[in-house]
N, C-alpha and C positions, 0 to 999 in steps of 0.2 A: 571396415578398416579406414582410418580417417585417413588425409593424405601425408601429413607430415612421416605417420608410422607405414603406410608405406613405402617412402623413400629412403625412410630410415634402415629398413630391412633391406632392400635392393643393395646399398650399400654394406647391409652386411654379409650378403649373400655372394656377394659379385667378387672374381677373383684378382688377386693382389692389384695386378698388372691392369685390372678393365676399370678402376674406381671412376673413371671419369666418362664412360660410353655410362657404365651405369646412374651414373647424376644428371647426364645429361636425357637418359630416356626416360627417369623416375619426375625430374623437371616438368620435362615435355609433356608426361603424361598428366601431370596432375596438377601443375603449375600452369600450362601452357608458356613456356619456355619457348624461347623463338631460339637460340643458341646457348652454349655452357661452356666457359674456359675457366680451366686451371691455372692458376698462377703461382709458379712457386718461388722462392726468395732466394738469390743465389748466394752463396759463400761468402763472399764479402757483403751484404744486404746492400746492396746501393744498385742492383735489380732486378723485375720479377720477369720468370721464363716460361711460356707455356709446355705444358706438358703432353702437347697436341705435335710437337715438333720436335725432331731429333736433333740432340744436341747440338749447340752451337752455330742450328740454321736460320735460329728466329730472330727476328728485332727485338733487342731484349726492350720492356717498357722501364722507365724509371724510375726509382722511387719513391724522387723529391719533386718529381714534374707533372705529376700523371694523378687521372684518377684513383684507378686500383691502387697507385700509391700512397694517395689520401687515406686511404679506407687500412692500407696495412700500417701505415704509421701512428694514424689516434687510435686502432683497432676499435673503428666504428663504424656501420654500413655510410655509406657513400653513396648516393644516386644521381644518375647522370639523363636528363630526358636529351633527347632528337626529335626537335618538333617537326622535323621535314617526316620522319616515320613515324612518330608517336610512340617510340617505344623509348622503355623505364632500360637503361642497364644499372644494377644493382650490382655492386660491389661490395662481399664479404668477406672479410679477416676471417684467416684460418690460422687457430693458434690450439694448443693442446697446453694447458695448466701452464699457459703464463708465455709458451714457448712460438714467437711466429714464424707459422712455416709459409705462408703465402695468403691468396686473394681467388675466390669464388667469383667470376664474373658471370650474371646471370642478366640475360637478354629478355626483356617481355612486355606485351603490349601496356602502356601506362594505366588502361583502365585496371589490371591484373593488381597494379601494387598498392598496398596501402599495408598500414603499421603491423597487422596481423599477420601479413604474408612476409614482409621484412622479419621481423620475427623469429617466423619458423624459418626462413632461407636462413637466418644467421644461426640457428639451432643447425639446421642442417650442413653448415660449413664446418661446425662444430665437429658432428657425429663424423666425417670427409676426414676431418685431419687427426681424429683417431683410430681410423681404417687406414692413413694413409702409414702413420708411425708402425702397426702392427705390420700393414704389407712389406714394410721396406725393410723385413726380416727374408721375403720370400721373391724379392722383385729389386732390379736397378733403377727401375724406371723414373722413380720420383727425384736419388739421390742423381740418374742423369742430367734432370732437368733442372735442378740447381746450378748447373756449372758452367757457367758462359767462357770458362777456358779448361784448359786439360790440367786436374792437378799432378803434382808433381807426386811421385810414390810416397815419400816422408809426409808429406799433406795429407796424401788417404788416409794414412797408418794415423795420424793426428787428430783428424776428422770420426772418425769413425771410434775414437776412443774417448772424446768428450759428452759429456749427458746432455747438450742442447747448448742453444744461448741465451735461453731468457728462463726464470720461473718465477712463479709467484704462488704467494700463499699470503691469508689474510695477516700474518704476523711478520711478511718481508715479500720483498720484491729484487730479485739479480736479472743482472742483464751482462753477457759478455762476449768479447769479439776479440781475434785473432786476427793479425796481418804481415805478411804479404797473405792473404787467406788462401791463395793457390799453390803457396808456396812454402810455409810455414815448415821451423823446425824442432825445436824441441818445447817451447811453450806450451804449459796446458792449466787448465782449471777443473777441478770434479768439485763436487757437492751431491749430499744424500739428506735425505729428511725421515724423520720418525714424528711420533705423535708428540713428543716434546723437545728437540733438537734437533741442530742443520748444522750438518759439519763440510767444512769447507776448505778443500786444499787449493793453493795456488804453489803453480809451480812454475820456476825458470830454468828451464834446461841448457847443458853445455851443449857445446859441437854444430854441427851442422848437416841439412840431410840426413839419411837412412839413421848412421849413428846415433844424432842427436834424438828422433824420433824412435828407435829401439833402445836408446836409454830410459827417456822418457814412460813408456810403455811399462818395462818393468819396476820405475818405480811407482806409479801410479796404480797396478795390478798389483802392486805389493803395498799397497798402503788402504786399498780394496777390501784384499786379504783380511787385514788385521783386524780393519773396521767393521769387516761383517762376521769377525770370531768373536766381535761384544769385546776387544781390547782398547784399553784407555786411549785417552789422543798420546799419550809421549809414548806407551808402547807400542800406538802406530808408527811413528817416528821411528823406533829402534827398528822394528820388521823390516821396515821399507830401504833402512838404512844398513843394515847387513844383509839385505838382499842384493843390494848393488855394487855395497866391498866383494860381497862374494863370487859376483860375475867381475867385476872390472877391477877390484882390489886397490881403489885408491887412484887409479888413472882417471878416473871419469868421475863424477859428480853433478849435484843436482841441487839449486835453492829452493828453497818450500820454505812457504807459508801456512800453517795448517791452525784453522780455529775450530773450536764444538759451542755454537750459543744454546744457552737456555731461552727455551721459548713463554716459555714464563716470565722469565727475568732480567733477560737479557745478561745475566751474567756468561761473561766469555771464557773461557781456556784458549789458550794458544802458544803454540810453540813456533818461533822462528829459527830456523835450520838456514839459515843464509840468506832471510826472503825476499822477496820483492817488495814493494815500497808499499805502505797502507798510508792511505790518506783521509781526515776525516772533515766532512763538513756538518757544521752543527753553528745553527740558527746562522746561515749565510756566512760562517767562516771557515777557510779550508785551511789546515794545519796537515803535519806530518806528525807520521805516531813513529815512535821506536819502541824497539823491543830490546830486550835481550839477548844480544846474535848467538847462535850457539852454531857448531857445525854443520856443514851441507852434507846430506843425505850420501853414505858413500865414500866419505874423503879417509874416514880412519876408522879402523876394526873397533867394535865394541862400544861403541859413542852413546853413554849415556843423554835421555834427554828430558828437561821437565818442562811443566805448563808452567805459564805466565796469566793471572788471569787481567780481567779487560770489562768494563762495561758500556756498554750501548744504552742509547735511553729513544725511544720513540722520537721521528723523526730525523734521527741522525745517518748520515749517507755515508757509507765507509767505499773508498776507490782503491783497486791494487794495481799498481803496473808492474812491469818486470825493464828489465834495464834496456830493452829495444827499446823505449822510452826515450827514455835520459841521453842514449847512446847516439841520437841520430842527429847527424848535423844538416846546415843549410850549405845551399850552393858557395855559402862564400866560407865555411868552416865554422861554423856558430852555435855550440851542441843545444839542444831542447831543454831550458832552464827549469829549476824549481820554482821560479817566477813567474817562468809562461803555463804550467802545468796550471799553477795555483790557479793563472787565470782563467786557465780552460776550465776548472771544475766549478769555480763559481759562474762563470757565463751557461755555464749547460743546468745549474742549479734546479730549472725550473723545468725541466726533462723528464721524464718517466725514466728509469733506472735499465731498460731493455735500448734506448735511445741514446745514453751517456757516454756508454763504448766506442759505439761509431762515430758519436761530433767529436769526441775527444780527437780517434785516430785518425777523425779528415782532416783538422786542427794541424795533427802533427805531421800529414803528406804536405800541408801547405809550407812546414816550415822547411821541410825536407826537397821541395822543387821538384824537377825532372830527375833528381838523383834514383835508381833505382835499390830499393831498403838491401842493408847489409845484414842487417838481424832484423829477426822475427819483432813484433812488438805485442804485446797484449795487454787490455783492461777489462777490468770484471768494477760492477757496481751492486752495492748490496743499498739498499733500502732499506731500513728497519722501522716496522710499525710498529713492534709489540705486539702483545697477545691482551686483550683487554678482556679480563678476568670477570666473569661475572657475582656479584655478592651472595 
């Protein structure tokens, strides 16, 4: 048995909670590994936390200053020598189909590394953050080590209902982020992918706390629902929309944005139910799209609703925020313009699409000062390459 495929088993032998004694003795043994740290990416991504330390003991490392944070930002190995010890630390992006969860930090004498062994360590960071997704079915341990503060219960309930923050596939690329990220209230995004469409909701929810986050929930599980009974996108819309007159009857309510692209074609469906803001940049210009407003999810019994359709063409970057956005002013009263947004999107232009979320939302803590956020704020970016069809 060569070494890579033995480490790759130790891993997948090793129980939820031990993935990391096992990398590091599977290293050791076969690598000659001098040390092995986990680094996992917290909530807000702007730091990475060992998973060697219980919550909120560690120095968290940076993301924008730091090694390991090199290496998680291009999602490319990073190596660091110490010529006083002669040893290579290698640092490994751990991401699962698009999604980054952290940084494999691997300790080893510099004669050990070279292109073939980087390599298999970056395979093997791989095969790490698909153990780690499955275990954090059966273990706290991973989603502890995320969190350099205590979320708030609305945050868990939020957190733990979105499908990641980044994916990718050869015909697009999303990347999306949530803020106050400990704190957060009814904001959310889902997306699901098939052999030929990616249907994608954005959602802005009302209220605040528990409520805003148990509204949220069921209609999100209700738009779930519909879409995995094989119903059209505006019949998801009705489901989801008499599931929430029928709990709240009109008191409570929900904006959404819901599209299904072709991946073949880029032809889009879409319905806007009250939504949050889409934005497009296409060949370095950022414009606003409107749609069609039709009712929010909720507001009145029986709401019929139809598609809108929409093309994309390769290379075009479509941005959604929700009105945490728009809403947030400066120390001196000054709200977050469609001017400054505009310039945020084309300044980050040159950004990988998992990247655009966060410059945007530091953009927007800058304009906001020491003030601490009154609403949640969210951006989600999609990327669209196309499917390049073979003849």
């Amino acid at each position: 048995m060569d070494r890579f495929t033995a480490t790759e088993r130790a891993l997948r032998q090793a129980a939820p909670h031990a993935l990391l004694q096992a990398v590091q003795e599977a290293l050791a043994a076969h690598y000659g590994a001098v040390s092995v740290d986990l680094l996992m990416a917290d909530y807000a991504m702007t730091i990475l936390q060992p998973v060697s330390e219980l919550p909120y003991t560690a120095e968290p490392i940076p993301v924008h200053t730091s090694s390991p944070g090199r290496a998680f930002g291009a999602q490319q190995p990073y190596a660091v020598t110490d010529d006083r010890t002669g040893r290579m630390t290698a640092h490994l992006p751990i991401s699962v189909r698009g999604d980054r969860i952290g940084v494999l930090a691997v300790d080893l004498p510099q004669e050990r590394y070279d292109p073939v062994v980087e390599r298999e360590l970056g395979d093997i960071a791989e095969v790490l953050g698909h153990e780690i997704v499955v275990g954090e079915r059966d273990t706290d341990v991973y989603l502890q080590a995320r969190r350099a503060n205590r979320l708030t219960l609305a945050a868990e309930m939020q957190w733990q209902l979105l499908p990641g923050r980044s994916c990718s596939r050869p015909e697009y690329e999303i990347g999306a982020q949530l803020e106050p990220a400990y704190a957060i209230y009814g904001d959310n995004f889902d997306w699901s992918t098939s052999a030929d469409h990616l249907t994608l909701a954005i959602t802005n929810g009302m209220g605040e706390g528990i409520e805003a986050a148990l509204l949220t929930n069921l209609a999100v599980n209700a738009l779930r629902n519909a879409r995995r009974a094989g119903l059209s996108l505006a019949d998801q819309a009705y489901l989801a929309d008499q599931a929430v007159y029928g709990h709240y009857h009109g008191h409570s309510y929900l904006s959404t944005l819901l599209l299904r692209f072709d991946l073949d074609t880029g032809q889009t469906q879409i319905v806007d139910a009250g939504s949050p803001h889409m934005w497009r940049l296409r060949q370095g210009k950022a414009e606003q799209i409107h749609f069609e407003a039709q009712m929010p999810l909720g507001m009145f019994e029986d709401t019929p609703y139809t598609t809108e359709p929409f093309q994309v063409e390769p290379g075009d970057r479509l941005v959604f925020v929700s009105d945490g956005v728009y809403n947030v002013a400066s120390p001196g009263g000054e709200r977050y313009s469609e001017k400054a947004l505009m310039r945020a999107l084309t300044s980050t232009r040159l950004l990988p699409a998992p990247q655009v979320p966060r410059a945007v939302l530091q953009e927007l803590a800058g304009h906001r000062g020491p003030i601490d956020a009154d609403d949640d704020a969210m951006v989600v970016c999609l990327d669209w390459h196309g499917r390049q069809n073979e003849d």
